[in-house]
Every structure is written in C-alpha cells, then in structure tokens.
C-alpha positions, 0 to 999 in steps of 0.5 A, spaced: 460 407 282 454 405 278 447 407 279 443 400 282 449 399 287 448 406 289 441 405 289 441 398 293 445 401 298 442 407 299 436 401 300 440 398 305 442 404 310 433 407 309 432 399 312 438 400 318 435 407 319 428 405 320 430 398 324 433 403 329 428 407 330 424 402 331 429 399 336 430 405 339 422 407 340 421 400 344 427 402 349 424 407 350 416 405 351 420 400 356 423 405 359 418 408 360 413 402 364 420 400 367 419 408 371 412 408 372 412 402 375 418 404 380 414 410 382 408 406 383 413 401 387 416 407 391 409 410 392 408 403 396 413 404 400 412 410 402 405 409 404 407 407 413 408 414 416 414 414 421 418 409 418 425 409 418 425 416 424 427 412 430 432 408 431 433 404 438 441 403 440 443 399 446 451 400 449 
C-alpha cells in the first residue's frame, strides 16, 4: 500500500472516531437530562403522603 492511501485512510478512521465520540457524549448528556427529569417526576408523585396504603374491596 502506498503512503497518501495509508495516510487518507488513516484520515478517515480519526474522522470516524471522532463523530463517535461526539455521538456518544450527546447520548449521554441526553440520558442524563432524560434521568434528571425522571427523578424529578418521580418526586412529584411521590409528594401525597398515604397514597396508595388502602384499598377498599367490596364482595
């Protein structure tokens, strides 16, 4: 193999490699919000004492 198609591809795999990253560090700064907005949602329910620790049933 000749050196400029080594040094185009090797190019090309650094660009790859970066857009991944990239890639992955928005999925997981999303993931992130995703989960601190269900905590807070989970919080919010979680505000009425006694729900849920009765249950009335009629035979």
């Amino acid at each position: 193999m000749d050196i400029p198609a080594l040094s185009t591809m090797m190019a090309m795999e650094r660009v790859t490699t970066n857009v991944s990253f990239a890639l992955m560090s928005k999925v997981l700064d999303t993931a992130a919000s995703t989960s601190e907005a269900m905590i807070e949602m989970m919080d919010a329910a979680a505000a009425i004492p006694g729900l849920g620790e009765n249950i009335d049933i009629v035979v």
